[in-house]
C-alpha positions as CSV (number, residue, x, y, z in Angstrom):
1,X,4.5,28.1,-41.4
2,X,3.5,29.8,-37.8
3,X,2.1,26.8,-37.0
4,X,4.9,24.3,-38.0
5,X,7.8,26.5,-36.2
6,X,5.3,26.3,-32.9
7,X,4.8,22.5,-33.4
8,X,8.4,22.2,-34.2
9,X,9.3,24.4,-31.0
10,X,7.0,22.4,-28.4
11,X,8.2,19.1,-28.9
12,X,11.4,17.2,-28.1
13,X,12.9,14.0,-28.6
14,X,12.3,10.9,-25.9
15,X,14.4,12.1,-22.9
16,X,15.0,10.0,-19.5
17,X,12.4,11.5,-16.9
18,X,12.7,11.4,-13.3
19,X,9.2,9.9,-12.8
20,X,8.0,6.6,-13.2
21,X,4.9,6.3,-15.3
22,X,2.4,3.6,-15.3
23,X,-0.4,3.8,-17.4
24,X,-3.7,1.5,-16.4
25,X,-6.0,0.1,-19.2
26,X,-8.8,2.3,-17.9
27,X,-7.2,5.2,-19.0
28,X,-6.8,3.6,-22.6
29,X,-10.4,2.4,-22.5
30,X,-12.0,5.5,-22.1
31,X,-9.8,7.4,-24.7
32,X,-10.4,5.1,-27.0
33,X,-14.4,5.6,-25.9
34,X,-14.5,8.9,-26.4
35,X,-13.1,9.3,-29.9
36,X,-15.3,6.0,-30.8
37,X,-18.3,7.9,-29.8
38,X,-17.3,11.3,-31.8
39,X,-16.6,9.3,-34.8
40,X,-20.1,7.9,-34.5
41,X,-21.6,11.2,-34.2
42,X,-19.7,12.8,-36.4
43,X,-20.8,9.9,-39.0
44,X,-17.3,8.4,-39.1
45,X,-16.5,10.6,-42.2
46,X,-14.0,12.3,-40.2
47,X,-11.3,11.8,-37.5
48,X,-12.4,13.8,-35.0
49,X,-10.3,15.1,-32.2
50,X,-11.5,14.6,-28.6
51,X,-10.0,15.9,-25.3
52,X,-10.0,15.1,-22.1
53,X,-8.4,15.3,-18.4
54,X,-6.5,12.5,-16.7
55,X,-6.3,11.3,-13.2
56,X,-4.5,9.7,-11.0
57,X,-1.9,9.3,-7.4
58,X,1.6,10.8,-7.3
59,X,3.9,9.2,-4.2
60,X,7.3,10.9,-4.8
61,X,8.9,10.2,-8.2
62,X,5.9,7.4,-8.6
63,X,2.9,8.4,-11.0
64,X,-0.2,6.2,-11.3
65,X,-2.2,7.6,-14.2
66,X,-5.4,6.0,-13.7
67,X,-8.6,7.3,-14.8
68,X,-9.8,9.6,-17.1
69,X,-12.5,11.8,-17.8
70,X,-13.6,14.0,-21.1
71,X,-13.4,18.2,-21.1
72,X,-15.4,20.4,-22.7
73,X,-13.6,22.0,-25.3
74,X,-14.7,24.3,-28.7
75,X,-12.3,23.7,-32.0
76,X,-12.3,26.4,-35.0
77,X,-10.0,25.3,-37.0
78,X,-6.5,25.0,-35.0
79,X,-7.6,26.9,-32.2
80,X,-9.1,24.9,-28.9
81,X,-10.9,26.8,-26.4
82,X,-11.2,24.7,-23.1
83,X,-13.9,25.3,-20.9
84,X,-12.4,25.6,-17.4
85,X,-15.0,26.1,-15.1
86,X,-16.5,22.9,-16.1
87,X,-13.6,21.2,-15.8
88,X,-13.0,22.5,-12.3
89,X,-16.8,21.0,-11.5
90,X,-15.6,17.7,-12.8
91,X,-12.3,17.6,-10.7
92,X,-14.9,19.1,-7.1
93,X,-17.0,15.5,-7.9
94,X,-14.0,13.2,-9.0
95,X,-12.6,14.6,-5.2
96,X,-15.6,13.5,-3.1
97,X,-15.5,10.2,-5.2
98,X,-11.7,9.7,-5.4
99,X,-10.1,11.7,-2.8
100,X,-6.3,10.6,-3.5
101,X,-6.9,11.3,-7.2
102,X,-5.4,14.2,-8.5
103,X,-5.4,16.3,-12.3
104,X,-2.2,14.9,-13.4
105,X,-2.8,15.3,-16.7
106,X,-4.5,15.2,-20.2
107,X,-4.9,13.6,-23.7
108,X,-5.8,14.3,-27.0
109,X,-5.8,12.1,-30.3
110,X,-3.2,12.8,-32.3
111,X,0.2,11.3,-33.8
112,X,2.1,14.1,-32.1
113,X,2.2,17.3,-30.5
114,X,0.0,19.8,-32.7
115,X,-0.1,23.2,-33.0
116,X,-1.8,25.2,-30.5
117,X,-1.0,21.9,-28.0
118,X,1.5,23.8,-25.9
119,X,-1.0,27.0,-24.8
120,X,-3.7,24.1,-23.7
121,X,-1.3,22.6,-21.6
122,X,-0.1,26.4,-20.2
123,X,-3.4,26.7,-19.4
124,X,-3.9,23.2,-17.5
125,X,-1.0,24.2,-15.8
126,X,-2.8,26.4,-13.6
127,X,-4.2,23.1,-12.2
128,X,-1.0,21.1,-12.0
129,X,2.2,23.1,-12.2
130,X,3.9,19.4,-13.4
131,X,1.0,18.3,-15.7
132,X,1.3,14.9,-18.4
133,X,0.2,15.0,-22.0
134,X,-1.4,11.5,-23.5
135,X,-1.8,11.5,-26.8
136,X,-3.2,8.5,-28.8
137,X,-2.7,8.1,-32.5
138,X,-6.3,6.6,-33.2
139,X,-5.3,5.9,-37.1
140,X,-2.4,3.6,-35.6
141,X,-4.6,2.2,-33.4
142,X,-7.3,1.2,-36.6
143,X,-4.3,0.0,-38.1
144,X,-3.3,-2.3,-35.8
145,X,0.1,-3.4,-34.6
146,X,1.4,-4.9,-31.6
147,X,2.6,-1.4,-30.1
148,X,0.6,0.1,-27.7
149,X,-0.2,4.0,-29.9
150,X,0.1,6.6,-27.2
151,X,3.2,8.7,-26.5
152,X,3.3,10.4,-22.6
153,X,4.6,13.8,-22.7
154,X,6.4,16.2,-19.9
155,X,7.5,19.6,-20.0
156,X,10.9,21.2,-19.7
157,X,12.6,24.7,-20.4
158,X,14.8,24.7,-23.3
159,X,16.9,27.6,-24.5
160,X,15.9,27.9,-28.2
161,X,17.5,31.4,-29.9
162,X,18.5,32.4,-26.4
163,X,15.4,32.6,-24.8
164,X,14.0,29.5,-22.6
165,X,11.1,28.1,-24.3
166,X,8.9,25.1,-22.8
167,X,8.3,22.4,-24.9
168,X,6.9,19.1,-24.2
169,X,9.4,16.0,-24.4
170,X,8.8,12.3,-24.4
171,X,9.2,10.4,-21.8
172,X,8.5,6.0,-21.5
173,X,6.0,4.7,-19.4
174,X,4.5,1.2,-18.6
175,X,1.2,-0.3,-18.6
176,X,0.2,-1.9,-15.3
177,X,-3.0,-3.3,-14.1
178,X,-4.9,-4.4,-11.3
179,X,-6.6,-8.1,-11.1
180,X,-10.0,-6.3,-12.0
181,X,-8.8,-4.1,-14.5
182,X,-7.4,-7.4,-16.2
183,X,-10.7,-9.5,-16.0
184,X,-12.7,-6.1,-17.6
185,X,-10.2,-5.7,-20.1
186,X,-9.8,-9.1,-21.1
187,X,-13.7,-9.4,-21.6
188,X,-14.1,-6.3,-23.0
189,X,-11.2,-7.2,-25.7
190,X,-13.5,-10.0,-26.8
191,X,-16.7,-8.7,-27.5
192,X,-17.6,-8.4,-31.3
193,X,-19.2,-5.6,-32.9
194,X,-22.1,-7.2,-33.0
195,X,-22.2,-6.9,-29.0
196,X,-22.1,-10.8,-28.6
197,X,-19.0,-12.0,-26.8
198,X,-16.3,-14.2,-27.8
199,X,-15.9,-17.7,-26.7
200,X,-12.3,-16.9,-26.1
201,X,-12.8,-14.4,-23.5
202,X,-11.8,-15.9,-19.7
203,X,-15.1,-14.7,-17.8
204,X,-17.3,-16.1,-20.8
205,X,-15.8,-19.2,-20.6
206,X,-16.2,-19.5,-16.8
207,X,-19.9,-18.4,-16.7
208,X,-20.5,-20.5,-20.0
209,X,-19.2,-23.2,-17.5
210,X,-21.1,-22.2,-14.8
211,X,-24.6,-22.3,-16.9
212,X,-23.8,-25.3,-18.5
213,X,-23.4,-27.4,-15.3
214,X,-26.5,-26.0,-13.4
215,X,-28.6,-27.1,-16.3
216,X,-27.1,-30.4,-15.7
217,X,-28.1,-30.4,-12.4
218,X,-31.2,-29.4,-13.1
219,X,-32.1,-31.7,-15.9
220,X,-31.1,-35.0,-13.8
221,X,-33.0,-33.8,-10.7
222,X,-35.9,-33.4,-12.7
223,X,-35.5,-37.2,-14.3
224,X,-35.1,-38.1,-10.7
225,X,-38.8,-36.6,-9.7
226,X,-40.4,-38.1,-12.8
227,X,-39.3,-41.5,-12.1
228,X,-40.3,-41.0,-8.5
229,X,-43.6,-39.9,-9.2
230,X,-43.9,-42.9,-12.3
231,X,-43.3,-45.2,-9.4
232,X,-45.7,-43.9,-6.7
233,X,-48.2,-44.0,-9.8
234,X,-47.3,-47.3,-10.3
235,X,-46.4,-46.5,-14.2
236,X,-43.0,-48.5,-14.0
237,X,-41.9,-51.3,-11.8
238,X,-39.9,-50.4,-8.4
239,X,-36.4,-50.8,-8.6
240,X,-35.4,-51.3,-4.7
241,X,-31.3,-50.6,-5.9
242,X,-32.2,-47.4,-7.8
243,X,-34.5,-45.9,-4.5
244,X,-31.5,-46.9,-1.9
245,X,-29.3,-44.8,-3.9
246,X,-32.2,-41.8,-4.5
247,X,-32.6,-42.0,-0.8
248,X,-28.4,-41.9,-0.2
249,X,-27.8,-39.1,-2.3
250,X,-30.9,-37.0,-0.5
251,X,-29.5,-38.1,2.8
252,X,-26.5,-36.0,1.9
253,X,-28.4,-33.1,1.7
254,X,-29.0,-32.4,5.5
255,X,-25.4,-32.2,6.0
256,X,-25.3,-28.9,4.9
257,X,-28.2,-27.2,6.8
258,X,-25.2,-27.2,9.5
259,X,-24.6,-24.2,12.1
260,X,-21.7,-23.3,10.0
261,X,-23.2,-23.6,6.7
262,X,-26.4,-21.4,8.5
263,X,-23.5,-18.7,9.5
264,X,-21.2,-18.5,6.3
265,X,-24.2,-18.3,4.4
266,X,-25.7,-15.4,6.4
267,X,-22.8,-13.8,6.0
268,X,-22.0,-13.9,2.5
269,X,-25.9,-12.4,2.2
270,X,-25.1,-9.6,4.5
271,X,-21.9,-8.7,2.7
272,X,-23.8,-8.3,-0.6
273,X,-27.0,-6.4,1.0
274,X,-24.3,-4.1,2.5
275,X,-22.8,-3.1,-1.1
276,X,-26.4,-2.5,-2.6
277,X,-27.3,-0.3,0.5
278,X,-24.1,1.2,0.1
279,X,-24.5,1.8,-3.8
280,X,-27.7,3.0,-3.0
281,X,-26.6,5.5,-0.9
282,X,-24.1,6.4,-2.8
283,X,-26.2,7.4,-5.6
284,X,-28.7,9.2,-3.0
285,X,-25.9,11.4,-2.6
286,X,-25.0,12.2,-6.3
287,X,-28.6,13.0,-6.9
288,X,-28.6,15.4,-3.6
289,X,-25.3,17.2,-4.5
290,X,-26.7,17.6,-8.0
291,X,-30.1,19.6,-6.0
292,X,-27.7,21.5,-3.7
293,X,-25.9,22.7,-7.0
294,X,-28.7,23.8,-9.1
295,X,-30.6,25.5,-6.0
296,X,-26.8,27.2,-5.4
297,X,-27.4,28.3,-9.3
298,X,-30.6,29.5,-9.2
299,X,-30.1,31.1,-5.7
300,X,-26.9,32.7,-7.1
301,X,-29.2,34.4,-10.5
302,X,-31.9,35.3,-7.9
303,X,-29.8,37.2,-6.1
304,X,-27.9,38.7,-9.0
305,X,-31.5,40.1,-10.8
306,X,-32.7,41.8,-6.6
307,X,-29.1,43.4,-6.6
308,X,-29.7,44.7,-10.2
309,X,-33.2,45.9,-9.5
C-alpha cells in the first residue's frame, strides 16, 4: 500500500515543459542493448530491469539527449542501491571523450514511474539539480506498435496534503537524428537474428551494388587477358577490329595517372592514415589513463596500510 501511495505521489500527468527535448536513436539503441543483454543472462525467463545514465548538451531551454551509458546498480526486491562513485568515474571519462556532454539524465525499463523511482532520482540530483527520467516499457516494445515506448519525465514541486512534494511529470519530446545516426540505425533495423542482414537495408544495398559491379569488372578484364594471351599463342585467329578497341580502351587508362589525379589521390590516403593514427592514439591514451588509475589505487592502499602501521 506504501508503495502504491509513493508511486501514486511521484508521478503526474503530461504537463507542457519549458524545455525542448530531442531524443537521438543512440540513446534508444543502447537501452534497448542493455535490457537485451540482461534478458540473455538472466536466461530470458524474466524481465529484468536495467539502469543507466544519459547524456547529452543543454543551450538555454534546448536539450539534446544523446548518449547513454549503463550504472551500476544492486536490486533486492523494490529497493535500488546505485553505486555512485562508479558512476562519477564514468562521467570523469565520458568528459575527456565528450567535453560538452553533460549527466542530464537517466533511464530505467518500466511502463511508468515505480516505487522507490523518485529517491534514485533525489539522489542523481546531486549531479544535475534539473535531471530527466527515460523510461522504456520493454514489453510494449516486444509487442510492437507504431509508437515509439518511452515516456521522458521532469520534476516539479507539488503541494499534496499541504506540504510540497516533488514528483516527476511528463513532458513530450521528439526524436531527431543526425545523417550518421540514420545510416546505423537504418542498417542496424535490418539485420535478422540470425546476424545476416536484410536486403532491404540502404547500406547493404549500396555495398551489394558496389561488389556486384567490381566482380564485373573483374571478370571481363580477365576474358580480355585470356583472349590476348590465346592470340599471342596463336590458339584463335587475330581479330584486327577486336585489338583496335583492346588497345582504345587501355589508351584511356593513362589519362588518369594525371598531376591531379596523383594529388587528390594522395590526399584522400593521407586523410584516412590521419584517422587511424588518430584512433590509434586515441586508444594509447585510454590504455594510459587506465595505468595512471590503477597505480593512483594501488598507491592510495600503499599509503593507507604505512599510515596504519
Amino acid at each position: 500500500r506504501r508503495g502504491a501511495v509513493e508511486a501514486a505521489a511521484g508521478m503526474a500527468e503530461t504537463v507542457g515543459s519549458a524545455l525542448n527535448i530531442t531524443l537521438h536513436p543512440l540513446v534508444v539503441i543502447n537501452i534497448s542493448d542493455h535490457f537485451t543483454r540482461a534478458k540473455a543472462q538472466g536466461g530470458g525467463e524474466t524481465v529484468p530491469r536495467v539502469f543507466g545514465a544519459v547524456l547529452g548538451e543543454q543551450t538555454g531551454r534546448h536539450v539534446e539527449l544523446a548518449n547513454s551509458f549503463e550504472m551500476k546498480v544492486s536490486q533486492a526486491g523494490d529497493a535500488v542501491a546505485l553505486d555512485l562513485d562508479y558512476l562519477k568515474l564514468r562521467l570523469e571519462q565520458y568528459k575527456k571523450t565528450f567535453p560538452r556532454y553533460d549527466m542530464l539524465g537517466w533511464y530505467s525499463t518500466a511502463a511508468s514511474v515505480q516505487p522507490g523511482d523518485l529517491e534514485i532520482h533525489q539522489q542523481l540530483c546531486e549531479v544535475n539539480e534539473s535531471m530527466l527520467y527515460l523510461a522504456l516499457d520493454p514489453v510494449a516494445a516486444l509487442a510492437g506498435g507504431r509508437e515509439l515506448p518511452i515516456i521522458v519525465h521532469e520534476t516539479e514541486v507539488a503541494i499534496v496534503n499541504d506540504t510540497p512534494t516533488m514528483r516527476l511529470s511528463k513532458i513530450s519530446y521528439k526524436v531527431d537524428s543526425i545523417e550518421s545516426e540514420r545510416i546505423a540505425v537504418d542498417h542496424v533495423a535490418h539485420i535478422l537474428p540470425s546476424g545476416d542482414s536484410n536486403s532491404s537495408s540502404a547500406l547493404a544495398q549500396h555495398m551489394g551494388g558496389q561488389y556486384t559491379a567490381i566482380s564485373m569488372l573483374s571478370e571481363r578484364i580477365d576474358v580480355i587477358r585470356r583472349y590476348l594471351r590465346a592470340v599471342a599463342n596463336k590458339q584463335v585467329p587475330t581479330d584486327h577490329a577486336l585489338l583496335r578497341q583492346i588497345k582504345s580502351l587501355c589508351s584511356r587508362l593513362p589519362a588518369l595517372d594525371s598531376t591531379g589525379f596523383r594529388e587528390e589521390f594522395l590526399q584522400e590516403q593521407n586523410n584516412a592514415l590521419l584517422i587511424t593514427y588518430i584512433s590509434t592514439i586515441t586508444k594509447g591514451i585510454g590504455a594510459a589513463n587506465e595505468v595512471v588509475d590503477k597505480f593512483n589505487v594501488a598507491f592510495d592502499k600503499h599509503s593507507r596500510r604505512r599510515g596504519i602501521f
